[in-house]
C-alpha positions in Angstrom: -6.4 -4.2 -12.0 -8.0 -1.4 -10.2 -8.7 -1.1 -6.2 -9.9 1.1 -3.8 -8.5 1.3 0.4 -11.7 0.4 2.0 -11.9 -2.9 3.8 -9.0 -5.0 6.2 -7.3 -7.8 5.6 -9.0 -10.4 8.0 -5.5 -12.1 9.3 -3.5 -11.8 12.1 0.5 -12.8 11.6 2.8 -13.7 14.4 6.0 -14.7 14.4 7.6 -18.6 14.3 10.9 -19.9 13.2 11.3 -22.5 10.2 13.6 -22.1 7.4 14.1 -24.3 4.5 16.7 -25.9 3.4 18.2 -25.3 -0.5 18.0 -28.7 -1.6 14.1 -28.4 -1.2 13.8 -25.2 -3.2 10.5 -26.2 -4.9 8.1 -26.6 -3.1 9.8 -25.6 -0.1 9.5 -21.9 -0.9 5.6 -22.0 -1.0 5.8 -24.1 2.4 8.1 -22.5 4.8 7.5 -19.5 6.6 8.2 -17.3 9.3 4.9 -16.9 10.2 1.8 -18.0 11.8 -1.8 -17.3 12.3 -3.4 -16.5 15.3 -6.4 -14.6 17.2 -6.0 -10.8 16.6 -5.0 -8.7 18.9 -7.1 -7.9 21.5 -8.6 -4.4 20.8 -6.8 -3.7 17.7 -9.0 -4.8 15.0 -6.5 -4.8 12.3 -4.2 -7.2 11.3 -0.9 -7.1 12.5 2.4 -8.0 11.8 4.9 -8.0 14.9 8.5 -8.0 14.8 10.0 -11.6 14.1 13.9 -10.5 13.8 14.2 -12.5 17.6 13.2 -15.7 15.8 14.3 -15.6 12.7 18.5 -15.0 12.9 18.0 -14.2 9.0 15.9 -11.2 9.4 18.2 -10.0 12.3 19.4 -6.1 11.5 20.6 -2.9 12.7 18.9 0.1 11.1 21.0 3.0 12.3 20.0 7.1 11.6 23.2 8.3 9.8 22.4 5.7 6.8 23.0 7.4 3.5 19.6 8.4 1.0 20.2 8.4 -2.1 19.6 11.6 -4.6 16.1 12.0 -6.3 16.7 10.7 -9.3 19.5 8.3 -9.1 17.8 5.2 -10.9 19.1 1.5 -10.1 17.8 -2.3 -11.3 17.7 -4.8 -8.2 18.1 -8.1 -9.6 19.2 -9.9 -6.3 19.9 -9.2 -3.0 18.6 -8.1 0.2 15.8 -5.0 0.1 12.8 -3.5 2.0 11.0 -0.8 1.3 10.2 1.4 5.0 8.7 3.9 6.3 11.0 6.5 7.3 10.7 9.9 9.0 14.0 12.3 8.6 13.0 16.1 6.5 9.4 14.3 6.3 7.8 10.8 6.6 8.2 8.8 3.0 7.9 5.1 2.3 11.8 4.2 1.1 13.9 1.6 0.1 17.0 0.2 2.3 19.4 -1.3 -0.5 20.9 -3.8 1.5 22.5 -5.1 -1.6 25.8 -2.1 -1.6 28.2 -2.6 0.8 26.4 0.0 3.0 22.9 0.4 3.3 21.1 3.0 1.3 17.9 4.4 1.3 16.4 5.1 -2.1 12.9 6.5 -3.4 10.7 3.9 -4.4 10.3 5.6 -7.7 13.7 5.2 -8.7 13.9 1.4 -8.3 12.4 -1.6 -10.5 13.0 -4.8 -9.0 14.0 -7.2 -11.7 12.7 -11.0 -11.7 14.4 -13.3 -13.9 14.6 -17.1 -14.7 15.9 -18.0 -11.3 12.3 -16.2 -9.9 10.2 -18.4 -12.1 9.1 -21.4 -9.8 6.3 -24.1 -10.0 3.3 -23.7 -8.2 2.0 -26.6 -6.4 -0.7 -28.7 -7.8 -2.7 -28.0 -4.3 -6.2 -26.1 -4.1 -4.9 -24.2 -1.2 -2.8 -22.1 -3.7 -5.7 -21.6 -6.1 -5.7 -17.7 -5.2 -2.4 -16.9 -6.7 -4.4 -17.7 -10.2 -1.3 -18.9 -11.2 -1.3 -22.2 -14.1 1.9 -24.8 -13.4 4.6 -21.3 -13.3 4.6 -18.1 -11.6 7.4 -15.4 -10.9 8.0 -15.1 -7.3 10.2 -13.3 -4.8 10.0 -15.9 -2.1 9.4 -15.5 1.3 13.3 -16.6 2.1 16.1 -15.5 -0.2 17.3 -17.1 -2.8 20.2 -16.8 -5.1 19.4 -14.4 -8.1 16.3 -13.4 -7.2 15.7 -9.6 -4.8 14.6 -10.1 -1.4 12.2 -8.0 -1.1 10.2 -7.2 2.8 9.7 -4.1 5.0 10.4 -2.9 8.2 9.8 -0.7 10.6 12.8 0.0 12.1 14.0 3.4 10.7 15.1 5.5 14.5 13.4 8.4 14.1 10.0 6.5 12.5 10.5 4.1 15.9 10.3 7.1 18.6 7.9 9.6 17.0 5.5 6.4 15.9 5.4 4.0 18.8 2.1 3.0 17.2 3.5 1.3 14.5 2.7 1.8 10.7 0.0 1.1 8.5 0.8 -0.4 4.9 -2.3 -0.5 2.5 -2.0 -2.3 -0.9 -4.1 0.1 -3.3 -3.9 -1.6 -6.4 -1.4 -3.6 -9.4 -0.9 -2.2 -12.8 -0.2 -5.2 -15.4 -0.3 -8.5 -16.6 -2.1 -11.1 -14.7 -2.5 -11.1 -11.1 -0.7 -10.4 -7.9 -0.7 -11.5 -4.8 1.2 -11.7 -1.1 1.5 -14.2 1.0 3.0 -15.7 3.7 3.0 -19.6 5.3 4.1 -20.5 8.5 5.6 -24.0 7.8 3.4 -25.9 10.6 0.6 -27.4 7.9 -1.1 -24.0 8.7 -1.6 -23.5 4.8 -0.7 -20.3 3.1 -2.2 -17.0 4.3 -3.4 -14.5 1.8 -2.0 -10.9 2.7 -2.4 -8.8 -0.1 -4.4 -10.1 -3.8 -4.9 -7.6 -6.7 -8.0 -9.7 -7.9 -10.1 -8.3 -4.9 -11.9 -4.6 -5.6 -10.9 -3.5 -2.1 -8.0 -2.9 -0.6 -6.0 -4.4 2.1 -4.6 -2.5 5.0 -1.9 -4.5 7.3 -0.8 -3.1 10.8 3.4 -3.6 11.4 4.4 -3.2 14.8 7.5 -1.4 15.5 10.9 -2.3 14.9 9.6 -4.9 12.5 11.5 -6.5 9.9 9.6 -9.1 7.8 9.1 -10.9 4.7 6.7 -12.4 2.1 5.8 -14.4 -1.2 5.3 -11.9 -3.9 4.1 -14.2 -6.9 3.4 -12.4 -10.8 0.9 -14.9 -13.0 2.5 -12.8 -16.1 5.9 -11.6 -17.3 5.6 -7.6 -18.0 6.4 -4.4 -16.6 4.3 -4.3 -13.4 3.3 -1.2 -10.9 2.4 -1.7 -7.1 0.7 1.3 -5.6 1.4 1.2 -1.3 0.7 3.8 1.0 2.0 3.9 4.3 0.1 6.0 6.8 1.1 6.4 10.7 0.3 8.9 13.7 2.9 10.8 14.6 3.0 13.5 17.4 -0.9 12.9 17.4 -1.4 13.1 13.4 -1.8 11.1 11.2 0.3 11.0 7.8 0.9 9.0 5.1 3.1 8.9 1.8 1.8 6.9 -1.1 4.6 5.1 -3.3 4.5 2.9 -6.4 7.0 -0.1 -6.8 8.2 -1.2 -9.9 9.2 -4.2 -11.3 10.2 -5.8 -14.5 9.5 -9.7 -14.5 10.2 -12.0 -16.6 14.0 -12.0 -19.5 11.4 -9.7 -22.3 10.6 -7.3 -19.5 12.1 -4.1 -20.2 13.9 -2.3 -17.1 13.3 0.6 -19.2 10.0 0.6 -19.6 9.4 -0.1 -15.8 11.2 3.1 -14.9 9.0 5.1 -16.9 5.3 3.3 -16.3 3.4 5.9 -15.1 0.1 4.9 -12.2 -2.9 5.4 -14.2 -5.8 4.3 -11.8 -7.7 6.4 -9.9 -6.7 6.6 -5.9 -9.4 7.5 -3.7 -7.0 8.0 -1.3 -8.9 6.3 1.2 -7.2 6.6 4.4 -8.9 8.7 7.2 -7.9 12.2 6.6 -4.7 12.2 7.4 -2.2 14.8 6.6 -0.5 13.6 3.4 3.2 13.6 2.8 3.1 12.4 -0.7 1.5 11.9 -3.3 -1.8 10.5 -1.6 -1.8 14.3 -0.8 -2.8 15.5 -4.4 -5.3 13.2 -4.6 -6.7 14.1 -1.2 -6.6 17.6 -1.8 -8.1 17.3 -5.6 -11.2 15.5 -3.6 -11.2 18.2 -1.0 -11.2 20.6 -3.6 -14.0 18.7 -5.4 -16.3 18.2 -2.4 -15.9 22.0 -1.3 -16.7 23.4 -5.4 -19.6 21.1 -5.3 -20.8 22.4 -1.6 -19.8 25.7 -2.8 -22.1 25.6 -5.6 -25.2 23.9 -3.8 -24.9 26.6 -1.1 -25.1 29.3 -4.1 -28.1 27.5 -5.5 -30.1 27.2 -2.7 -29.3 31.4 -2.0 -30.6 31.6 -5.2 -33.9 29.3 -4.5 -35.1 31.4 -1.4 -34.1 34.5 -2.8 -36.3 34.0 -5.7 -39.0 32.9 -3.4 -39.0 35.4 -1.1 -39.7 38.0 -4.4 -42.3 35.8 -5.3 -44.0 36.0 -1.9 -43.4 39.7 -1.6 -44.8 40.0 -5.0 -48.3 37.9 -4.2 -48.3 39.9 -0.1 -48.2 43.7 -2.4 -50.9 42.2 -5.1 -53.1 41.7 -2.5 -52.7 44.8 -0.7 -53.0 47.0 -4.2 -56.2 44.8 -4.7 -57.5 45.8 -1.0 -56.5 49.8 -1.3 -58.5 49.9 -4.6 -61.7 48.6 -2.6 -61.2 51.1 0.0 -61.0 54.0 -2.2 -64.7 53.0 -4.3 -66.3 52.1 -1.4 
């Protein structure tokens, strides 16, 4: 499923408090939440996600600047536990993810991970039209909104130190695309009959851009139709020091007991990226792509500027040549008169 970062998300998510309880597992997972809707923010005109850590206790955390980043390269499987992938801003600003799940945080590139889904992820959907967008027929695979034994945790924050002085604005996160089986899609519910809110849905051909607030620490459904290796292109973009950046990551996952971990690590993105955001400066690899259509747009100026030098050239030799005829055809009058 291919799609491009052009239009927003039209939802605005705010913060409540209701948490379910074990015993109501299913369908408690597709109708609790830690969210509701509400008017957007005035001005903003993007959706937004603020911090909800003061009402939740569960998403309560401490992201301190001397946490430890993992080597490029150093591969790991998540099968359970607490992660969320963040922007962060130390030698340069990358979207990361905080393993929660050692005994100390660690930071790790996105690349390296695949977050595994197994048996205990596999949930019934509920036979209710207002979940009809997940596509999903009696089962999907899900990392729920609220932890659950077996199964990663996966959010984001916003909370990184450095990210949280030099970006007071906050961070972008655009979804720009799923590579696999079925369909994705992101949700979140805020447990008050509000109904499940849509947040990011790989059946859509544009993509979705969500604002996150500082010091943010949140969470959503993430529910797979199919079992497979999967890919989940995100780029996060911010403006920093009066620029704008970004760093465009893919997340990996293997879902489902024939999924290979394997495999996941070494799926490579094959859609194109526009690389939609508004020029910003890029960090990552949104950069390439930016630069390969810079590069583009200025050969293709390039060679319309040489063919149009080349049009008025040859038209100004044509008009000399027509101004001399007629002045050779006048001296030769002259001469027998």
């Amino acid at each position: 499923m291919k799609t491009a970062i052009s239009s927003l998300v039209g939802v605005t998510l705010l913060a409540t408090s209701v948490m379910p309880t074990l015993p109501e597992l299913v369908p408690a997972l597709w109708n609790t939440t830690a969210f509701a809707s509400s008017a957007p923010v005035a001005g903003a005109g993007l959706p937004v996600m603020p911090a909800d850590s003061d009402v939740d206790p569960a998403l309560t955390q401490t992201v301190t600047g001397n946490e430890k980043v993992a080597p490029k390269g150093e591969r790991v499987e998540i099968s359970a536990g607490h992660v969320d992938m963040g922007a962060t801003l130390s030698d340069s600003f990358e979207l990361m993810a905080r393993d929660d799940t050692t005994p100390e945080p660690v930071w790790r590139h996105l690349d390296d991970v695949v977050f595994v889904i197994g048996e205990e992820g596999k949930l019934t959907v509920p036979d209710d039209p207002a979940y009809a967008f997940t596509k999903a027929e009696g089962q999907a695979w899900v990392i729920p909104q609220h932890e659950i034994e077996g199964v990663p945790w996966l959010g984001w924050n916003t909370q990184h130190p450095q990210l949280v002085e030099k970006a007071p604005g906050g961070v972008d996160l655009i979804f720009e695309g799923h590579e696999g089986p079925g369909v994705l899609t992101t949700f979140v519910e805020a447990g008050n009959f509000s109904g499940p809110q849509v947040i990011w849905d790989s059946t859509k051909e544009q993509g979705q851009l969500i604002h996150v607030e500082p010091s943010t620490h949140t969470h959503v459904s993430w529910v797979f139709t199919q079992p497979g290796e999967h890919l989940v292109r995100v780029t996060a973009q911010a403006t920093i020091d009066g620029e704008l950046v970004s760093n465009t990551q893919t997340l990996r996952f293997a879902v489902g007991p024939d999924a290979s971990v394997e495999a996941a690590h070494e799926l490579a993105w094959s859609s194109h990226n526009p690389a939609g955001v508004a020029n910003p400066k890029n960090e990552g690899e949104a950069g390439d792509s930016a630069a390969a259509s810079s590069a583009q747009q200025s050969g293709n100026g390039l060679a319309l500027s040489v063919g149009i030098g080349v049009a008025i050239a040859v038209l100004i030799i044509a008009v000399a040549a027509v101004v001399m005829g007629r002045m050779s055809r006048s001296r030769k009058k002259e001469a027998l008169s």
